[in-house]
C-alpha positions as CSV (number, residue, x, y, z in Angstrom):
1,X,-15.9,15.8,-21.2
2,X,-15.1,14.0,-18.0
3,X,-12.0,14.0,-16.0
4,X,-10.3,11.2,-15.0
5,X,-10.4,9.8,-11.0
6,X,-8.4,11.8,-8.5
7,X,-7.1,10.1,-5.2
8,X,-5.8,11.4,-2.7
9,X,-4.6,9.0,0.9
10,X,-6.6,9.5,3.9
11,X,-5.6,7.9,7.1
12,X,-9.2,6.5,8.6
13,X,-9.0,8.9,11.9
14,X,-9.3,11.1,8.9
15,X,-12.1,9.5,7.0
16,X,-14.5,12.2,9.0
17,X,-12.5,15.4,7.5
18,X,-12.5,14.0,3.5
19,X,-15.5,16.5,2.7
20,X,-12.9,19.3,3.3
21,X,-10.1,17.9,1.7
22,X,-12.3,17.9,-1.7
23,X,-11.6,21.8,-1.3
24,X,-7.9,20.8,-1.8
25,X,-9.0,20.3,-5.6
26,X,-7.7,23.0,-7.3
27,X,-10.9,24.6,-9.0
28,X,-8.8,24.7,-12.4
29,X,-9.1,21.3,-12.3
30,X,-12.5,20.6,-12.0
31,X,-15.6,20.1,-9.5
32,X,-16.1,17.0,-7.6
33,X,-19.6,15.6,-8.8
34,X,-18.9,12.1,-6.8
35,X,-16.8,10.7,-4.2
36,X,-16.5,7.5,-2.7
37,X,-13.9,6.5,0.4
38,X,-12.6,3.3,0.1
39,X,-14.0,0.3,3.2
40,X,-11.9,-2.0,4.6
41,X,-13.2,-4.9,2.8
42,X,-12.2,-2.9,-0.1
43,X,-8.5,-1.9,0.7
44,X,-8.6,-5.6,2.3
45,X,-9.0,-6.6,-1.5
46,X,-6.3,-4.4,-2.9
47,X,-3.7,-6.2,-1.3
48,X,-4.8,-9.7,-1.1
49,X,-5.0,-8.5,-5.1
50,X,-1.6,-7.0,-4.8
51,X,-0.1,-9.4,-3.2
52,X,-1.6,-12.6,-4.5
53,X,-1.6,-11.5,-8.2
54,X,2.5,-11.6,-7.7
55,X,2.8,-14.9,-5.9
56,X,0.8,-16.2,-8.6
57,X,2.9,-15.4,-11.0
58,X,6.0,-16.5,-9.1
59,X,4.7,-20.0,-8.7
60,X,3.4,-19.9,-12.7
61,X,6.8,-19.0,-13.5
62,X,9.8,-21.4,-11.7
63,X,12.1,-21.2,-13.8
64,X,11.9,-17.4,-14.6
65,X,15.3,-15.3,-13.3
66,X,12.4,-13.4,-11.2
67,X,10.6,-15.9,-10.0
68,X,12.3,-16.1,-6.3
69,X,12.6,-12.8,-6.0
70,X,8.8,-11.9,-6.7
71,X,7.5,-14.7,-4.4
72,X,9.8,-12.9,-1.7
73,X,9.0,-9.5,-2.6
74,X,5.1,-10.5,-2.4
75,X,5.6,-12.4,1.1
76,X,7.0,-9.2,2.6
77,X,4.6,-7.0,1.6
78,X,1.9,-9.4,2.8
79,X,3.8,-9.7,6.1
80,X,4.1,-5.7,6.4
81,X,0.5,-5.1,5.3
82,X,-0.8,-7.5,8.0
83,X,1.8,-7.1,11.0
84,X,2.2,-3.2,10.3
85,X,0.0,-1.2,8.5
86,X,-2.9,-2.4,7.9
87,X,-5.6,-0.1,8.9
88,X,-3.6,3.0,9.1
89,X,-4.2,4.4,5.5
90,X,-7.2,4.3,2.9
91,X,-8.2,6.0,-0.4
92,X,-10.7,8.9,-1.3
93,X,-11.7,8.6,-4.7
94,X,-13.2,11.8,-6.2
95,X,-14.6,12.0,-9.8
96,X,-14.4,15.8,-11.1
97,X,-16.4,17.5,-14.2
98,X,-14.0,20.0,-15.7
99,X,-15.5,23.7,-14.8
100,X,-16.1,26.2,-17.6
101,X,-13.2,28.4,-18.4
């Protein structure tokens, strides 16, 4: 049976210590059999994703009650992700096999 996808937020100064967070992983849970730590092109994605995806629909959707307040909420989170945090966090993705009991 496999388990789903555990993440867990690494900064990148971090990025060197991930094998040793895998130890975090309680055993009951399952050993890692994969892991994969996320680039920057990658996390670049996510948020041109995140943020895009919402403007989209904002713009497909004038007259909807949520419409300004989406394109806003997606133009601030843009702004933050370029002008503030943008290279300070990334993901760890681990894929576990359940252990035997």
């Amino acid at each position: 049976m496999r388990t789903p996808i555990s993440r867990h937020r690494v900064r990148p100064q971090e990025e060197a210590k991930w094998p040793p967070d895998q130890e975090r992983v309680p055993s009951a849970r399952g050993a890692p059999v994969h892991g994969h730590v996320s680039t920057r092109q990658e996390l670049d994605d996510y948020e041109w994703a995140w943020a895009g995806s919402l403007a989209s629909w904002a713009l497909d959707h004038p007259d909807h009650p949520d419409s300004s307040q989406s394109l806003a909420t997606a133009a601030v989170h843009r702004s933050e992700w370029l002008r503030v945090y943008r290279g300070t966090w990334g993901f760890v993705s681990l894929v576990l096999r359940q252990t035997p009991a």
